[in-house]
mmJSON file of the N, C-alpha and C atoms, coordinates in Angstrom:
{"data_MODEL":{"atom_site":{
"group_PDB":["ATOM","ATOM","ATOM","ATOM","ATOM","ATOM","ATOM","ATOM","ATOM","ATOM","ATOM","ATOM","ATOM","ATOM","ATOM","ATOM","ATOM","ATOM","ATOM","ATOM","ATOM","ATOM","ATOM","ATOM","ATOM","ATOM","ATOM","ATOM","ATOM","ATOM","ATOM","ATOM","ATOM","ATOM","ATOM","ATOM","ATOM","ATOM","ATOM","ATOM","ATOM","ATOM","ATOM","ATOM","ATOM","ATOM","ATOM","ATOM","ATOM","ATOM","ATOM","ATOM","ATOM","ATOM","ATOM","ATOM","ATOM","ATOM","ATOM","ATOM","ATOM","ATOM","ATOM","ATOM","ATOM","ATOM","ATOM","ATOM","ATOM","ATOM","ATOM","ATOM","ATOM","ATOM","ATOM","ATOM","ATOM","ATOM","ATOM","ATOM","ATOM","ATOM","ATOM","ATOM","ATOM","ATOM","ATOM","ATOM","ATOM","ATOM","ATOM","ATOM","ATOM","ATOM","ATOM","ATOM","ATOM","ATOM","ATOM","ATOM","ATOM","ATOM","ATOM","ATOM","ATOM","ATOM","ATOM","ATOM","ATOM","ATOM","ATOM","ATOM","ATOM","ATOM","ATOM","ATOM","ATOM","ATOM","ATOM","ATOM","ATOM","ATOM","ATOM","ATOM","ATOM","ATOM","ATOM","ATOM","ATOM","ATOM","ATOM","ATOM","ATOM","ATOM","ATOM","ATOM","ATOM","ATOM","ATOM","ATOM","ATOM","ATOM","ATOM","ATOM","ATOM","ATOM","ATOM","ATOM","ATOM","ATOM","ATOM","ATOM","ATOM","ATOM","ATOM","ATOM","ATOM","ATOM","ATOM","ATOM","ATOM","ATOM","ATOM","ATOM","ATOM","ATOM","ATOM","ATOM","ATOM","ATOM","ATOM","ATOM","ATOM","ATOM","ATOM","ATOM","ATOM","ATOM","ATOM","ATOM","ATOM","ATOM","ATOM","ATOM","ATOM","ATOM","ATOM","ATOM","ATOM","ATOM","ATOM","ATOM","ATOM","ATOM","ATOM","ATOM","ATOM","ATOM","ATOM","ATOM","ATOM","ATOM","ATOM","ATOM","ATOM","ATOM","ATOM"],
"id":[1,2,3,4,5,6,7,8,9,10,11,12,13,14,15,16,17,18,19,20,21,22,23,24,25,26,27,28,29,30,31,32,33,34,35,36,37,38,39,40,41,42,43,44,45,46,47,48,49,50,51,52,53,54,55,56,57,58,59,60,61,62,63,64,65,66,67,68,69,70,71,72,73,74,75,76,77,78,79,80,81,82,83,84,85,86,87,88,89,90,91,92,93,94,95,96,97,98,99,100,101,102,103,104,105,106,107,108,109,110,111,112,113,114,115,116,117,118,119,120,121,122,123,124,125,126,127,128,129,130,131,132,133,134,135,136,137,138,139,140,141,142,143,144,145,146,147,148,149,150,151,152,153,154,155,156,157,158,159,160,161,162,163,164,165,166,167,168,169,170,171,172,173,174,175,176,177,178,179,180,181,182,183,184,185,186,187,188,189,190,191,192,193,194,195,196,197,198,199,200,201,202,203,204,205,206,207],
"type_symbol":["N","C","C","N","C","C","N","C","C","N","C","C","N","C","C","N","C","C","N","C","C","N","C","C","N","C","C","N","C","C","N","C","C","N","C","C","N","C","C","N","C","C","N","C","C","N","C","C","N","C","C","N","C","C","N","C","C","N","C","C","N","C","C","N","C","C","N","C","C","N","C","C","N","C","C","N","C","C","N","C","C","N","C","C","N","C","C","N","C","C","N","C","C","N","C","C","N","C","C","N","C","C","N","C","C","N","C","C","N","C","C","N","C","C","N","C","C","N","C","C","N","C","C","N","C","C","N","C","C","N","C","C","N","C","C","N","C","C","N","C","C","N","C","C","N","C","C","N","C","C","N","C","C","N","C","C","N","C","C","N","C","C","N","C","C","N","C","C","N","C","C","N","C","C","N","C","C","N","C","C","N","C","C","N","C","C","N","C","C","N","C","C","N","C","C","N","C","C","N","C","C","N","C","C","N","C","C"],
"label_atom_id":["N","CA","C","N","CA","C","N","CA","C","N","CA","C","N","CA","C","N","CA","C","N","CA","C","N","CA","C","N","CA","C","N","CA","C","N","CA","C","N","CA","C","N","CA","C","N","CA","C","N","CA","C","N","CA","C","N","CA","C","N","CA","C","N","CA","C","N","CA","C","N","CA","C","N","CA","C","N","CA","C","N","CA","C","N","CA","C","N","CA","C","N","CA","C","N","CA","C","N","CA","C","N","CA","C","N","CA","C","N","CA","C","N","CA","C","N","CA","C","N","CA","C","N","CA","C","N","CA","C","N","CA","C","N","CA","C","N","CA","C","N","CA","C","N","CA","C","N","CA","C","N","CA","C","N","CA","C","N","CA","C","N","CA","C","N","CA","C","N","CA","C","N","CA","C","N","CA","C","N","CA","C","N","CA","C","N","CA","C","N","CA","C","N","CA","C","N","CA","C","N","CA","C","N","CA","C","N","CA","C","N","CA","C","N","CA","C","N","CA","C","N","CA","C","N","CA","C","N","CA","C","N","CA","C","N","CA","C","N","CA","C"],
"label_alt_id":[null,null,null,null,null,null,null,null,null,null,null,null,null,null,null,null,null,null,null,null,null,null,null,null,null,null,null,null,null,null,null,null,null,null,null,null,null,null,null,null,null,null,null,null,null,null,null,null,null,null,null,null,null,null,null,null,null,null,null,null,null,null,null,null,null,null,null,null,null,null,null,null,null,null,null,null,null,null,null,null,null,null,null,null,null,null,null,null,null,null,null,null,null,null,null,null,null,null,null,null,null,null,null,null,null,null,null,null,null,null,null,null,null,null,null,null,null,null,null,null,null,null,null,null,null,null,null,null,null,null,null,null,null,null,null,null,null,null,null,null,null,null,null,null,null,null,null,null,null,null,null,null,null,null,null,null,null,null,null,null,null,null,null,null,null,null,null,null,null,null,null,null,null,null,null,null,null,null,null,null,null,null,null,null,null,null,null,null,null,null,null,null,null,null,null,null,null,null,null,null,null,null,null,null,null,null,null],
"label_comp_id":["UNK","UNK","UNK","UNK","UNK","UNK","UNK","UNK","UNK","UNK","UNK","UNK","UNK","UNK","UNK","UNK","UNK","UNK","UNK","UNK","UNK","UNK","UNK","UNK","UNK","UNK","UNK","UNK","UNK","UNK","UNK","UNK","UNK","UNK","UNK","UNK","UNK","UNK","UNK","UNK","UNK","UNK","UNK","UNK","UNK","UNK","UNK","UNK","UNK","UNK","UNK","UNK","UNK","UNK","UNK","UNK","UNK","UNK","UNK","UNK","UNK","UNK","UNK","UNK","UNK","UNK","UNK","UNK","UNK","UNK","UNK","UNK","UNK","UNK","UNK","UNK","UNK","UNK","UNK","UNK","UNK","UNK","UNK","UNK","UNK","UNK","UNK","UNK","UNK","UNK","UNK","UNK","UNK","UNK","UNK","UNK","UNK","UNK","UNK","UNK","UNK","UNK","UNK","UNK","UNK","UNK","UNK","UNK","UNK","UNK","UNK","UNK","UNK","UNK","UNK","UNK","UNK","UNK","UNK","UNK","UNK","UNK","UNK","UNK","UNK","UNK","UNK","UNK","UNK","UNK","UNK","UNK","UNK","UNK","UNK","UNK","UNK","UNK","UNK","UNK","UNK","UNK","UNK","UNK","UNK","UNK","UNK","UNK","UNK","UNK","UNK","UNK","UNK","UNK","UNK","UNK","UNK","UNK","UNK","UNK","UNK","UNK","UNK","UNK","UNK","UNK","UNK","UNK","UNK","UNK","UNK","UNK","UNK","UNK","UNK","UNK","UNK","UNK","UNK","UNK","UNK","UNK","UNK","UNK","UNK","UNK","UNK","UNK","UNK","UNK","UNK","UNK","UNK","UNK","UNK","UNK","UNK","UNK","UNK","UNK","UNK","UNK","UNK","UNK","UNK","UNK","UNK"],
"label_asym_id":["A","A","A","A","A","A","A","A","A","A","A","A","A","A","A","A","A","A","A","A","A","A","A","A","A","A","A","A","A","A","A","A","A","A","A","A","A","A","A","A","A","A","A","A","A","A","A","A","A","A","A","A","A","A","A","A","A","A","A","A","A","A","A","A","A","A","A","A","A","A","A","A","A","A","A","A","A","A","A","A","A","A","A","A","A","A","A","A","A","A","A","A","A","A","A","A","A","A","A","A","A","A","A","A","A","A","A","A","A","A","A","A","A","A","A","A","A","A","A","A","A","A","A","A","A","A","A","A","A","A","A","A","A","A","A","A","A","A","A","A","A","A","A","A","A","A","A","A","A","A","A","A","A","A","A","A","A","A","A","A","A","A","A","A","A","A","A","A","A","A","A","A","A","A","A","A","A","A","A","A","A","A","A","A","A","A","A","A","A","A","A","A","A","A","A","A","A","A","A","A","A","A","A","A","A","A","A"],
"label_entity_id":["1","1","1","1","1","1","1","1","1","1","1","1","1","1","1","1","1","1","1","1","1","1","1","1","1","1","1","1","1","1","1","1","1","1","1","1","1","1","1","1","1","1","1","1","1","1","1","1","1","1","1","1","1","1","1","1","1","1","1","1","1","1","1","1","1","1","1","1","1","1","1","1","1","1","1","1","1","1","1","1","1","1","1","1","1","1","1","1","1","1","1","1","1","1","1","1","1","1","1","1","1","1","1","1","1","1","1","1","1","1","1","1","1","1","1","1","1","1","1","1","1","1","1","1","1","1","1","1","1","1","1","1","1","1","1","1","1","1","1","1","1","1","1","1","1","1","1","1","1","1","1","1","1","1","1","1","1","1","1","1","1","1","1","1","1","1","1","1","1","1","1","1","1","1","1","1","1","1","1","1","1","1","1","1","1","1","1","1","1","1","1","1","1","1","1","1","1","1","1","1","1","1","1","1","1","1","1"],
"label_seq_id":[1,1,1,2,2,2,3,3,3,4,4,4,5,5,5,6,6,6,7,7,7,8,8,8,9,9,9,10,10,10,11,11,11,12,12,12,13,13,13,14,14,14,15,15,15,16,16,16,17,17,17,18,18,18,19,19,19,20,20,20,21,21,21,22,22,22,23,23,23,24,24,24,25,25,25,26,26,26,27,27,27,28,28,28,29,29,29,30,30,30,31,31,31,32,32,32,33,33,33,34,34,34,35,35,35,36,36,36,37,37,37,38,38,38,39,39,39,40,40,40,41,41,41,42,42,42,43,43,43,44,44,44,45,45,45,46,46,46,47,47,47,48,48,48,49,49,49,50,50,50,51,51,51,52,52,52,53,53,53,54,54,54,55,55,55,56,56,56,57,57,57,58,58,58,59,59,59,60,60,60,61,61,61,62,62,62,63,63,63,64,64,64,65,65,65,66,66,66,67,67,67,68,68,68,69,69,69],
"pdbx_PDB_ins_code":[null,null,null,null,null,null,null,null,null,null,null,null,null,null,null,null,null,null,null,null,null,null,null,null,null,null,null,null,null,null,null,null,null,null,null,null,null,null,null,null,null,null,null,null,null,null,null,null,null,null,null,null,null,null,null,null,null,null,null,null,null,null,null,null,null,null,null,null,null,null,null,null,null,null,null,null,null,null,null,null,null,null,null,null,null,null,null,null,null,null,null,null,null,null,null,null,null,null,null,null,null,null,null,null,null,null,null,null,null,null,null,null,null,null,null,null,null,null,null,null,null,null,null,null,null,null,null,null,null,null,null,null,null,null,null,null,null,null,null,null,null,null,null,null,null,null,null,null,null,null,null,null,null,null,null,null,null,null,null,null,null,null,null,null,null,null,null,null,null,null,null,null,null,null,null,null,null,null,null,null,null,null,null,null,null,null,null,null,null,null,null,null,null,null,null,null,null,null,null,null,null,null,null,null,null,null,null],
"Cartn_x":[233.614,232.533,231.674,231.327,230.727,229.441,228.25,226.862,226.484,226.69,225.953,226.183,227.07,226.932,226.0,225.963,224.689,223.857,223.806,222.26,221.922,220.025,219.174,218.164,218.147,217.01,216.009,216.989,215.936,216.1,216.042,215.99,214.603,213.999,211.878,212.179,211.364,211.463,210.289,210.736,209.913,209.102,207.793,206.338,206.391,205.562,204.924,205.188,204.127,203.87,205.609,206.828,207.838,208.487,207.566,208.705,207.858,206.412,205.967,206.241,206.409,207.254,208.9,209.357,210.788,210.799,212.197,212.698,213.963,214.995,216.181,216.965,218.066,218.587,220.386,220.742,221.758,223.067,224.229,225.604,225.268,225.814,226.703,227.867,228.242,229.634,230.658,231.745,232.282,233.056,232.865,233.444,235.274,236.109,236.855,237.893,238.706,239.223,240.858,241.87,243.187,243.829,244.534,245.04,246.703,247.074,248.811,249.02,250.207,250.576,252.056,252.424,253.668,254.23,254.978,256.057,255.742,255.926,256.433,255.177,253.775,252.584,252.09,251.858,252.206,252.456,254.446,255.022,254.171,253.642,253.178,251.688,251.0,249.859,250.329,251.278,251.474,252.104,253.278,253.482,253.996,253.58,254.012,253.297,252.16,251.377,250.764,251.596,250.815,249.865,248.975,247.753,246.536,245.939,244.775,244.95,245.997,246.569,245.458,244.927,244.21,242.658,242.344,241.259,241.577,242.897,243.094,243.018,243.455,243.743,241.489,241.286,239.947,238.93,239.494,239.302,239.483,240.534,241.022,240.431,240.488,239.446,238.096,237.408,236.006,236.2,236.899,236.751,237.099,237.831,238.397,236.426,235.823,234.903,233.967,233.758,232.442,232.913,233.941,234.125,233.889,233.845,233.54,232.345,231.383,229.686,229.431],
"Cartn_y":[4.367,4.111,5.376,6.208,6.889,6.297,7.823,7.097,6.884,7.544,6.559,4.805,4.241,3.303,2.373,3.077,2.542,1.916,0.689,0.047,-0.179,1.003,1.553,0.5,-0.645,-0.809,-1.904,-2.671,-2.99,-2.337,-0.77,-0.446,0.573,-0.058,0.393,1.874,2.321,3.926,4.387,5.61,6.079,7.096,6.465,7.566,8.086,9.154,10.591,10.335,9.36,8.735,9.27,8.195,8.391,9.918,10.915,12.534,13.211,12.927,13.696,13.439,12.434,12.389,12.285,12.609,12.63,13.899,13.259,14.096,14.378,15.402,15.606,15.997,15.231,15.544,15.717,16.489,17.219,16.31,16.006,15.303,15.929,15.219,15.867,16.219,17.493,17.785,17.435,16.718,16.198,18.071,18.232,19.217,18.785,20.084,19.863,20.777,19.875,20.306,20.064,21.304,21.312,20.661,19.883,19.037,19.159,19.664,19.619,18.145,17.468,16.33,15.675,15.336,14.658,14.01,14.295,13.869,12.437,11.544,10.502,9.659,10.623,9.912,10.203,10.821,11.198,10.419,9.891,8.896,7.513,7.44,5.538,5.707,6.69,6.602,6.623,6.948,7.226,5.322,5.293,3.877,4.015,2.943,2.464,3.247,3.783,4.213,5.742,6.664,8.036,8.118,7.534,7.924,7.653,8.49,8.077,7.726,8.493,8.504,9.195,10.414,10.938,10.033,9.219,8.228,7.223,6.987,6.077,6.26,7.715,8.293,8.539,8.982,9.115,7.934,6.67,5.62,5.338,4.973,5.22,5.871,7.34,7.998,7.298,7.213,6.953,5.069,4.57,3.111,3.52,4.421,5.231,5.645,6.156,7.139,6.412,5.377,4.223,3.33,2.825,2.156,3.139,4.152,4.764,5.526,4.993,5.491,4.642],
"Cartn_z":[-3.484,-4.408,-4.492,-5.922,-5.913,-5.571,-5.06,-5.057,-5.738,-7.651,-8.622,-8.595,-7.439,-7.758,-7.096,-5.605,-4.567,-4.901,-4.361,-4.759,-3.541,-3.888,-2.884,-3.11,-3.802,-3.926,-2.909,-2.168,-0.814,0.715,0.438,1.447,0.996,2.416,2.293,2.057,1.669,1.444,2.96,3.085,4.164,4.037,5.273,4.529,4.955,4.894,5.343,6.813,7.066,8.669,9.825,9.175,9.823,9.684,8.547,8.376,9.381,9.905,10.455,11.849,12.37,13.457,13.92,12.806,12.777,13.984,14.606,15.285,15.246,14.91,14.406,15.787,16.308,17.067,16.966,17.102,16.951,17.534,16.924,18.064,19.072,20.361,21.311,21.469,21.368,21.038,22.972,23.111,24.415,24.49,25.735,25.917,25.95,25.213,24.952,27.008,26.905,28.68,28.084,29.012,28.525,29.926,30.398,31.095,31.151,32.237,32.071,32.878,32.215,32.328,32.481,33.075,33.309,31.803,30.976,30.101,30.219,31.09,31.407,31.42,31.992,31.731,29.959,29.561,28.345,26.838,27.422,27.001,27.515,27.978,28.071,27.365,27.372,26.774,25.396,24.838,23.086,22.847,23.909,23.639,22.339,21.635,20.556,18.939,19.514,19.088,19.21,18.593,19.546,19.126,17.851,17.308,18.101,18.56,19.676,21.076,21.402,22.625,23.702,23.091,24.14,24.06,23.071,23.751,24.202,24.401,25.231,27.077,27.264,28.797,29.092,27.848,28.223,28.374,28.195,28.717,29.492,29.831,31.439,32.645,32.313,33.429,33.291,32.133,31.96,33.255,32.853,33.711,35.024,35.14,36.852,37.529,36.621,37.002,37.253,36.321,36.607,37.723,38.081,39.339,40.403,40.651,41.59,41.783,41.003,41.06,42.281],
"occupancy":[1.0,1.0,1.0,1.0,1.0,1.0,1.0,1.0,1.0,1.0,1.0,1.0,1.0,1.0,1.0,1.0,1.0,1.0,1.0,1.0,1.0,1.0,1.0,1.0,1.0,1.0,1.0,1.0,1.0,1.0,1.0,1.0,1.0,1.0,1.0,1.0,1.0,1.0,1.0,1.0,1.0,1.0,1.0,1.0,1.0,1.0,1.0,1.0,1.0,1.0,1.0,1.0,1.0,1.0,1.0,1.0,1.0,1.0,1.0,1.0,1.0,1.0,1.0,1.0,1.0,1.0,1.0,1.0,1.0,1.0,1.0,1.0,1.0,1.0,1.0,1.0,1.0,1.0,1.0,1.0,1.0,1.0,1.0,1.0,1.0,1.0,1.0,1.0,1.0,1.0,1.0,1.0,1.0,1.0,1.0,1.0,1.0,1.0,1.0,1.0,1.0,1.0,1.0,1.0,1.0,1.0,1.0,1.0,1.0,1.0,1.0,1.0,1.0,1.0,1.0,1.0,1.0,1.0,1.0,1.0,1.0,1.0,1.0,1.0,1.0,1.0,1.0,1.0,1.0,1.0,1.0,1.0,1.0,1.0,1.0,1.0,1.0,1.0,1.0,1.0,1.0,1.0,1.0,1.0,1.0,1.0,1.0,1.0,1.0,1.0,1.0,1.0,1.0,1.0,1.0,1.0,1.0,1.0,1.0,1.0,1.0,1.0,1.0,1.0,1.0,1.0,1.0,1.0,1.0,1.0,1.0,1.0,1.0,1.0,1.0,1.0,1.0,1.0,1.0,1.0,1.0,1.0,1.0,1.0,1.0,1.0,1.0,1.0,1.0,1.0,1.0,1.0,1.0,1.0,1.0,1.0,1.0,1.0,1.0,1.0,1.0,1.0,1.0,1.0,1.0,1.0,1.0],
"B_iso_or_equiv":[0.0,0.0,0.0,0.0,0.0,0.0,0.0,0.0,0.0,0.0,0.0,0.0,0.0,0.0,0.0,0.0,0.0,0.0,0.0,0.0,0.0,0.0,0.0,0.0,0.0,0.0,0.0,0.0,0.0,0.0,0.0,0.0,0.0,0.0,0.0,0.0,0.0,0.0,0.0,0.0,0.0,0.0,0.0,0.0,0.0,0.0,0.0,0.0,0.0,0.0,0.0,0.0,0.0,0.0,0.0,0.0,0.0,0.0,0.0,0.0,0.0,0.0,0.0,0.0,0.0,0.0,0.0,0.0,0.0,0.0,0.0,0.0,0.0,0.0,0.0,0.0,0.0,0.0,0.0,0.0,0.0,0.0,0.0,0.0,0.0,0.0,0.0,0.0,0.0,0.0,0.0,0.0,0.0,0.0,0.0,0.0,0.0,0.0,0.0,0.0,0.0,0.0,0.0,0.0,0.0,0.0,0.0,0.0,0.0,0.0,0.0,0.0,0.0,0.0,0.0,0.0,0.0,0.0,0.0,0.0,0.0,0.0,0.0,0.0,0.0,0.0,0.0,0.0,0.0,0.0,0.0,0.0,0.0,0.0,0.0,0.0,0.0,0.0,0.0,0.0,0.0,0.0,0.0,0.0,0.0,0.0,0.0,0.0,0.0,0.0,0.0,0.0,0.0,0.0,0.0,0.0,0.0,0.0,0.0,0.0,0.0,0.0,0.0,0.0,0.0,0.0,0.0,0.0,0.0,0.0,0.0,0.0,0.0,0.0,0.0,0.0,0.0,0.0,0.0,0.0,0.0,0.0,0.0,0.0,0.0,0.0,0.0,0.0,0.0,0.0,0.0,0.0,0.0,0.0,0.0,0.0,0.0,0.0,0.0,0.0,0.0,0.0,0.0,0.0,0.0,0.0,0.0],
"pdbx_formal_charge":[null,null,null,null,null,null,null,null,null,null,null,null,null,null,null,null,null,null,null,null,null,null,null,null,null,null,null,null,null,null,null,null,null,null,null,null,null,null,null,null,null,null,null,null,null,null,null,null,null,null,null,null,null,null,null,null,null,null,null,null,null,null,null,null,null,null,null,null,null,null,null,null,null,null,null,null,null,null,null,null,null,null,null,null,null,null,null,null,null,null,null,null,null,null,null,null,null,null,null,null,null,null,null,null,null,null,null,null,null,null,null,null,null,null,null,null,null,null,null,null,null,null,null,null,null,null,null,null,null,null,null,null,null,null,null,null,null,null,null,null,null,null,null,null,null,null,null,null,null,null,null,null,null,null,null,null,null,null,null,null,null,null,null,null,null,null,null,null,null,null,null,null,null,null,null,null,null,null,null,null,null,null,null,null,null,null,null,null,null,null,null,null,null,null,null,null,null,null,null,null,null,null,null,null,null,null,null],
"auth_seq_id":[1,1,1,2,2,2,3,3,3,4,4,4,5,5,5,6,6,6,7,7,7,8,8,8,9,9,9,10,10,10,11,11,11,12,12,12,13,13,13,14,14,14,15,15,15,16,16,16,17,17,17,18,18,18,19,19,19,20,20,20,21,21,21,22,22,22,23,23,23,24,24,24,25,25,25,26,26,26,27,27,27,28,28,28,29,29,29,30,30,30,31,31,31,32,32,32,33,33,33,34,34,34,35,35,35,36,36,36,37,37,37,38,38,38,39,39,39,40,40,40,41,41,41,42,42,42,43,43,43,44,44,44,45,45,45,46,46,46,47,47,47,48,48,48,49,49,49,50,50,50,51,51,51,52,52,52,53,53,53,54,54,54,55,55,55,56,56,56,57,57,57,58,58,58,59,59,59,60,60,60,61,61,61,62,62,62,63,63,63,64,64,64,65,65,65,66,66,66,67,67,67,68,68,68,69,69,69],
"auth_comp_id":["UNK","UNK","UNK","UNK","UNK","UNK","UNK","UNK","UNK","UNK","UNK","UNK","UNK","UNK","UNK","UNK","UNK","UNK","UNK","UNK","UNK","UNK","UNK","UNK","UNK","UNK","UNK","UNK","UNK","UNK","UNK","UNK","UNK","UNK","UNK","UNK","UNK","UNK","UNK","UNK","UNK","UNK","UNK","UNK","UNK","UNK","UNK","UNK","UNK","UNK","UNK","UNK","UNK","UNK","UNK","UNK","UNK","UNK","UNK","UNK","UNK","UNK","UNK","UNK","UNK","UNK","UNK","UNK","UNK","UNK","UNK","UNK","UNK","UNK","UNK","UNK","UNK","UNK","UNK","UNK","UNK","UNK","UNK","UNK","UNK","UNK","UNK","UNK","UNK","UNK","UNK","UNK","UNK","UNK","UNK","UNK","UNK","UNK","UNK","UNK","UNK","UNK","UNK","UNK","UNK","UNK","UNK","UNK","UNK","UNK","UNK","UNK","UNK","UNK","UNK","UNK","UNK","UNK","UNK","UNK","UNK","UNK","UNK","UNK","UNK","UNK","UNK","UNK","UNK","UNK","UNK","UNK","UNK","UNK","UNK","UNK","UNK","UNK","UNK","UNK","UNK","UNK","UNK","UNK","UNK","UNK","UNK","UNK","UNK","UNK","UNK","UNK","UNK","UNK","UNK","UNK","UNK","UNK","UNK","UNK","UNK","UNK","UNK","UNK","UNK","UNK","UNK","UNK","UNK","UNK","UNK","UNK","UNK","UNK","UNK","UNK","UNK","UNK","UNK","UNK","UNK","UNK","UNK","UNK","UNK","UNK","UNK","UNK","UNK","UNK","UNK","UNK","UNK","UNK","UNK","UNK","UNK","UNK","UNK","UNK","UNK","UNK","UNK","UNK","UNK","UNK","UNK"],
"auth_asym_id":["A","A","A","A","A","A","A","A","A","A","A","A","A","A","A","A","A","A","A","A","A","A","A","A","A","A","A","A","A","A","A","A","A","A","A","A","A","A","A","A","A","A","A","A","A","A","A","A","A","A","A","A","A","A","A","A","A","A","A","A","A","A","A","A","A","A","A","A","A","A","A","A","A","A","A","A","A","A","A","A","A","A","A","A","A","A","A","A","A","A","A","A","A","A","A","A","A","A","A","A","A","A","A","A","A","A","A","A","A","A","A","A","A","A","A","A","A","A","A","A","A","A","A","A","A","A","A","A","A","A","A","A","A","A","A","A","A","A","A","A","A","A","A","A","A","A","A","A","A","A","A","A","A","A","A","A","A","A","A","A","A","A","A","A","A","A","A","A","A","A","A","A","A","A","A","A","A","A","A","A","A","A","A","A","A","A","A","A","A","A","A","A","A","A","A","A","A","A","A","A","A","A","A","A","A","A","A"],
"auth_atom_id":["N","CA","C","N","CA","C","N","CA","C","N","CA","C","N","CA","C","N","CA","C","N","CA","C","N","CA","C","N","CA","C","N","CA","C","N","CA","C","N","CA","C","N","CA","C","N","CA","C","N","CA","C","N","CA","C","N","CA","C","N","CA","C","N","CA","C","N","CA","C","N","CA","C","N","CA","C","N","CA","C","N","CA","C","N","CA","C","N","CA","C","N","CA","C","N","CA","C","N","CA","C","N","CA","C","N","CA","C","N","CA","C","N","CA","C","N","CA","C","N","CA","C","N","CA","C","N","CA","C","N","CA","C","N","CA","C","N","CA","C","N","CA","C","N","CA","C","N","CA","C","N","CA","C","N","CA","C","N","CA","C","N","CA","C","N","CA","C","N","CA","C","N","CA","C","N","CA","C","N","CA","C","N","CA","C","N","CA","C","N","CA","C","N","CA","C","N","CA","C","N","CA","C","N","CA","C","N","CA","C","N","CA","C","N","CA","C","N","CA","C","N","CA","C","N","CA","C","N","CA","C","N","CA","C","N","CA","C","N","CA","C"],
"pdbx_PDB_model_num":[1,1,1,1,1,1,1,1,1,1,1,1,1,1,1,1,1,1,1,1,1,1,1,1,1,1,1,1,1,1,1,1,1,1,1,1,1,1,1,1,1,1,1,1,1,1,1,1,1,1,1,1,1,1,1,1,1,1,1,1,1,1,1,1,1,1,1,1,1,1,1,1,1,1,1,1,1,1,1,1,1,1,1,1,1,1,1,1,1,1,1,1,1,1,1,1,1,1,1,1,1,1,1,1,1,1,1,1,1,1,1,1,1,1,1,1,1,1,1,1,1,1,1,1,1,1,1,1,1,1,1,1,1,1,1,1,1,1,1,1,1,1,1,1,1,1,1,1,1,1,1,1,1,1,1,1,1,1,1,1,1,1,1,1,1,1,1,1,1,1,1,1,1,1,1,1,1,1,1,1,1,1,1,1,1,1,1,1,1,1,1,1,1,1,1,1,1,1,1,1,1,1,1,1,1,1,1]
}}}
């Protein structure tokens, strides 16, 4: 849908009040890390699916990492 087609019209417009305290904060970019890996581990993370394989392993660690806080 182009934006001429948007309908803006019940969303409040914002005052002065909210630009003068706006605060603009930037992504966090995830640092990017190169990892050598077993073929075989590899193959089970792609599965059926290689698309998004590496957020899948980065899930993994991430649930590895919080059980062990």
């Amino acid at each position: 849908m182009p934006d001429s087609e948007i309908d803006y019209s019940d969303i409040a417009e914002l005052g002065q009040d909210f630009w003068e305290n706006a605060k603009v904060t930037p992504p966090r970019a995830k640092p990017v890390v190169s990892l050598r890996l077993p073929d075989d581990v590899i193959a089970f993370f792609q599965g059926e699916d290689p698309k998004g394989y590496t957020k899948r392993m980065a899930a993994v660690l991430k649930a590895y990492a919080d059980a062990h806080k």
